[in-house]
C-alpha angles and dihedrals in degrees: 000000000000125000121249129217114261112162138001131193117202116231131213077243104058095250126119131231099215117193121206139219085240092060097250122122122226126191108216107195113218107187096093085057093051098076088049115101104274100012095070083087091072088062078083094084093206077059098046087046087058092079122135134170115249127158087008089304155085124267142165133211119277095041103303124141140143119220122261093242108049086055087051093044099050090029118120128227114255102204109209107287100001147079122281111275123208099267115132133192 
């Protein structure tokens, strides 16, 4: 089964600590995103720190959102008391 979106937590860097329903963190890294069409917005950090989880995944507001798979897709691994490592699923 896979694991829903339950919680994110926006970072200086524009990425996002994503928390799952299994327990594990994942850090998400936006910049590539921030040069795409609407998303340019979220180059404003006070926009980018706006974010919320709806529907299992992130949004923003004024209609912006990433799919949940693709956060969980290109997400890294947080091990317990440490920063995300490169590990992929």
């Amino acid at each position: 089964m896979t694991p829903r979106i339950l919680a994110v937590e926006p970072r200086p860097d524009f990425k996002l600590r994503l928390t799952l329903s299994s327990g594990e963190q994942r850090d998400f890294d936006c910049t590539p995103y921030l040069e795409r069409g609407i998303f340019k917005a979220l180059k404003d950090v006070q926009a980018f720190q706006r974010a919320y989880v709806a529907f299992d995944t992130v949004c923003w507001p004024g209609e912006l959102d990433l799919a949940p798979e693709t956060l969980l897709a290109r997400s890294v691994v947080v091990p317990a008391g440490g920063e995300a490592t490169a590990m992929r699923r």
